[in-house]
Residue frames as qw, qx, qy, qz and C-alpha x, y, z in Angstrom:
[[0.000, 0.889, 0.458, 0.000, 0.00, 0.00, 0.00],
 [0.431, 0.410, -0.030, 0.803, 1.23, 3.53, -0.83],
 [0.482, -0.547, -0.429, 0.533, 1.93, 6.17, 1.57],
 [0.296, 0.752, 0.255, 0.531, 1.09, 9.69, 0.82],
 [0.385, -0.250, -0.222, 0.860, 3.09, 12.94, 2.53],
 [0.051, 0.949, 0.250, 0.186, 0.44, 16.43, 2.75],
 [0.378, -0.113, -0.166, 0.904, 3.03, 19.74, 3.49],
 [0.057, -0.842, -0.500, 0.194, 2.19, 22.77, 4.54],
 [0.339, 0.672, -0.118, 0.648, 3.19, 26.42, 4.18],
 [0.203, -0.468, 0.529, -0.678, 2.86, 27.13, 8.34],
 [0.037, 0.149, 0.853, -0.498, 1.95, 25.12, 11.20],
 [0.310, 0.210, 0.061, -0.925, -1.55, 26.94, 10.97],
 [0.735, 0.263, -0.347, -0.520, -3.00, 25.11, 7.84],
 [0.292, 0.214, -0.915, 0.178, -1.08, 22.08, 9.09],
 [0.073, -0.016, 0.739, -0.669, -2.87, 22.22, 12.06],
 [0.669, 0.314, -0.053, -0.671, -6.48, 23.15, 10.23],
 [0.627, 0.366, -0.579, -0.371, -6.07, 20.30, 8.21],
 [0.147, 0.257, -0.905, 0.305, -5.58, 17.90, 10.77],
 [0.217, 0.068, 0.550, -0.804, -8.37, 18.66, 12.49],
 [0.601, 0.268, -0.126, -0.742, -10.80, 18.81, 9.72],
 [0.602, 0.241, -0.726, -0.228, -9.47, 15.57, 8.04],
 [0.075, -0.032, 0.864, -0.497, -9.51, 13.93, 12.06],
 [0.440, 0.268, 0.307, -0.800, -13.57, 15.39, 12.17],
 [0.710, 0.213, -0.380, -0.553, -14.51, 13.33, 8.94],
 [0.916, -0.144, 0.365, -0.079, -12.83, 9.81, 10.54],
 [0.750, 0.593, -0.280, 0.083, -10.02, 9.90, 7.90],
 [0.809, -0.553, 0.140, 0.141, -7.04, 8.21, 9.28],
 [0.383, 0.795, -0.225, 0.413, -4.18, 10.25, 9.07],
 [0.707, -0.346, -0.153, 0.598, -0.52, 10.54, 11.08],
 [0.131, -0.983, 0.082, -0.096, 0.76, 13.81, 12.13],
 [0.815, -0.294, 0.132, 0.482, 4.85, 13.69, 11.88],
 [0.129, -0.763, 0.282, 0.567, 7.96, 16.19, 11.11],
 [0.703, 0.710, -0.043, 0.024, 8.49, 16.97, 7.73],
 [0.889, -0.070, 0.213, 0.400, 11.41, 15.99, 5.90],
 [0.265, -0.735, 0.189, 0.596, 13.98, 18.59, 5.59],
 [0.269, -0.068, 0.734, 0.620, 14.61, 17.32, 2.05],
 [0.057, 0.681, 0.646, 0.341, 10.98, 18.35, 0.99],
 [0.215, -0.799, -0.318, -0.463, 10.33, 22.10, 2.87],
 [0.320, -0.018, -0.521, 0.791, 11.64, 24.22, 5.71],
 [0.274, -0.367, -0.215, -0.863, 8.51, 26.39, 5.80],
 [0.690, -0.405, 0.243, -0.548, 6.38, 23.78, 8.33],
 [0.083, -0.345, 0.911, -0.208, 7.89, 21.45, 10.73],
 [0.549, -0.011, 0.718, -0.427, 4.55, 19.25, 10.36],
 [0.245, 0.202, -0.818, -0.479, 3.33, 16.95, 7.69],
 [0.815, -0.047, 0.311, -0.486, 0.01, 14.42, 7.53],
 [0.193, -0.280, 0.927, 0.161, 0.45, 10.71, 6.40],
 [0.754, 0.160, 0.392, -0.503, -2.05, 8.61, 4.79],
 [0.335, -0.246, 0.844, 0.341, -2.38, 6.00, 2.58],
 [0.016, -0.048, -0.698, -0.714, -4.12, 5.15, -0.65],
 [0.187, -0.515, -0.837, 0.003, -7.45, 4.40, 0.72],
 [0.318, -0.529, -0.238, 0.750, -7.19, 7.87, 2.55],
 [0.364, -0.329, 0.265, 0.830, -6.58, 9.61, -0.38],
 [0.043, 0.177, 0.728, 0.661, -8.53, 8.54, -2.55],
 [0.143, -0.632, -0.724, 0.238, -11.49, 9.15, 0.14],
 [0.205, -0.790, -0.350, 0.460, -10.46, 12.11, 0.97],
 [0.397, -0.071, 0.397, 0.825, -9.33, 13.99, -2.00],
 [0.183, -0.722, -0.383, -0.547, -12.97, 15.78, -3.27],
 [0.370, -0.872, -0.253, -0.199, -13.08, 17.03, 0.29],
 [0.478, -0.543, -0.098, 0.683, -9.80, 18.50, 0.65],
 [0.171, 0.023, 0.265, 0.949, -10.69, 20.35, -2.42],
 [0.215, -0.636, -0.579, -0.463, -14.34, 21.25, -1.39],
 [0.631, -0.665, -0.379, 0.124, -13.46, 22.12, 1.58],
 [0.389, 0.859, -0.106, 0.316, -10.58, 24.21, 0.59],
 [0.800, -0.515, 0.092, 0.295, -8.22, 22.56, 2.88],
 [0.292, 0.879, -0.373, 0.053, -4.60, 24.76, 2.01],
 [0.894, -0.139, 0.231, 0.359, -1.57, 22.30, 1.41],
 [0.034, -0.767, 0.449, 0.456, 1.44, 22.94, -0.36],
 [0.398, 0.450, -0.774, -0.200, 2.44, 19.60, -1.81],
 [0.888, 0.079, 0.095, -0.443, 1.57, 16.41, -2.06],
 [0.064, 0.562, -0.803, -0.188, 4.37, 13.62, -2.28],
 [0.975, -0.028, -0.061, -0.210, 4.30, 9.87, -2.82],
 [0.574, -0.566, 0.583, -0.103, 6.44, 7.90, -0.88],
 [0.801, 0.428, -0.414, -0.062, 8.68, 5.52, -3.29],
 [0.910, -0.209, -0.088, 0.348, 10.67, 2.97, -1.43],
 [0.508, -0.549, -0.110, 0.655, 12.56, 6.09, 0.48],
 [0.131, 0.019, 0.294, 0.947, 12.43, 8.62, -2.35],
 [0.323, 0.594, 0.651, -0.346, 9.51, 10.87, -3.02],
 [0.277, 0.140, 0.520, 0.796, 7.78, 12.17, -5.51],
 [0.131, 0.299, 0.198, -0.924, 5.68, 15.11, -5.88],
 [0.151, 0.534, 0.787, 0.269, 1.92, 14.51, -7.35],
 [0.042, -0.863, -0.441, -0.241, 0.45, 17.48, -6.67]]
């Protein structure tokens, strides 16, 4: 199963986004971003394919603010969005 990395631009939206995506039942991890992807916010969500795909119309209906979107390749990522 793939593993999907949300950044932020601040803690703020990080924090918004957590909350909201918690409030629907979507099962998400909260962990430090990876210095190799963003200095801007020390926090990041996790999820995985099932997640995503759930919860993708309602982080854009809901106008949840991310920066980037990675996918997690056997230790390398790549940017989808």
């Amino acid at each position: 199963m793939n593993k999907y990395l949300m950044v932020f631009k601040n803690n703020h939206d990080a924090v918004n986004a957590e909350s909201r995506l918690k409030e629907k039942k979507f099962n998400i991890m909260v962990m430090p971003t990876p210095t190799q992807i963003t200095h801007s916010c020390g926090i990041c969500i996790v999820f995985d394919d099932e997640v995503y795909s759930k919860s993708e119309e309602f982080i854009d209906d809901e106008k949840i603010s991310y920066k980037n979107i990675y996918k997690i390749n056997n230790n390398s990522l790549e940017k989808i969005k």
